[in-house]
N, C-alpha and C positions, 0 to 999 in steps of 0.2 A: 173287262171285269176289274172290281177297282179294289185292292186288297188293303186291311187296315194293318196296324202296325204291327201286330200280334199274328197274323195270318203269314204277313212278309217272313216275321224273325222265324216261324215256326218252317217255312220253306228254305230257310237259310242257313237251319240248323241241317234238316237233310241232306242238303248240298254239300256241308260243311262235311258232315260225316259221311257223304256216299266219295268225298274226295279221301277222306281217310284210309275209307278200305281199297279203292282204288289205287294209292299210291303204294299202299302195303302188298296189295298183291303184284302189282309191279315189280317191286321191288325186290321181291324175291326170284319174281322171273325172271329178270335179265341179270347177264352175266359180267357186265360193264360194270366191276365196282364203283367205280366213283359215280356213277348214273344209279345203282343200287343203294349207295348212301345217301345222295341228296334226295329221292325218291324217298327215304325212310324220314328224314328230315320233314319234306315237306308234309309228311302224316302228322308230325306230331306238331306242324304248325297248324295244320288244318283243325288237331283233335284240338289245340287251346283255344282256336277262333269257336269251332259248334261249342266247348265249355263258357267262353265268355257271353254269347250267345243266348246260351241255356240260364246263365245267371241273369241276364237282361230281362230275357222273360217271363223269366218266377219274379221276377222285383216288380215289373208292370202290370202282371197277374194280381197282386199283393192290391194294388188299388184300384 
């Protein structure tokens, strides 16, 4: 199946965000602070990737 560009971004926003919640519940589960902070970290790198993401695809929408 051959996905066009707008299909890819819109699967890569999910991803982006199913990493979000994932590191967020992580991160509250474990007990290892320094493994609970980078964990919290990487959510909120995840959440400006699906937000850049999400910007890319309303702009290519637009045309």
């Amino acid at each position: 199946m051959k996905l066009n560009t707008k299909e890819i971004l819109k699967k890569k926003i999910l991803d982006a965000q199913e990493m979000v919640r994932d590191y967020e519940v992580y991160s509250k589960r474990i007990q290892d602070v320094e493994v609970a902070d980078l964990f919290k970290n990487f959510a909120e790198e995840s959440g400006h990737q699906a937000r850049k993401l999400q910007n890319l695809l309303k702009k290519i929408s637009k045309d």
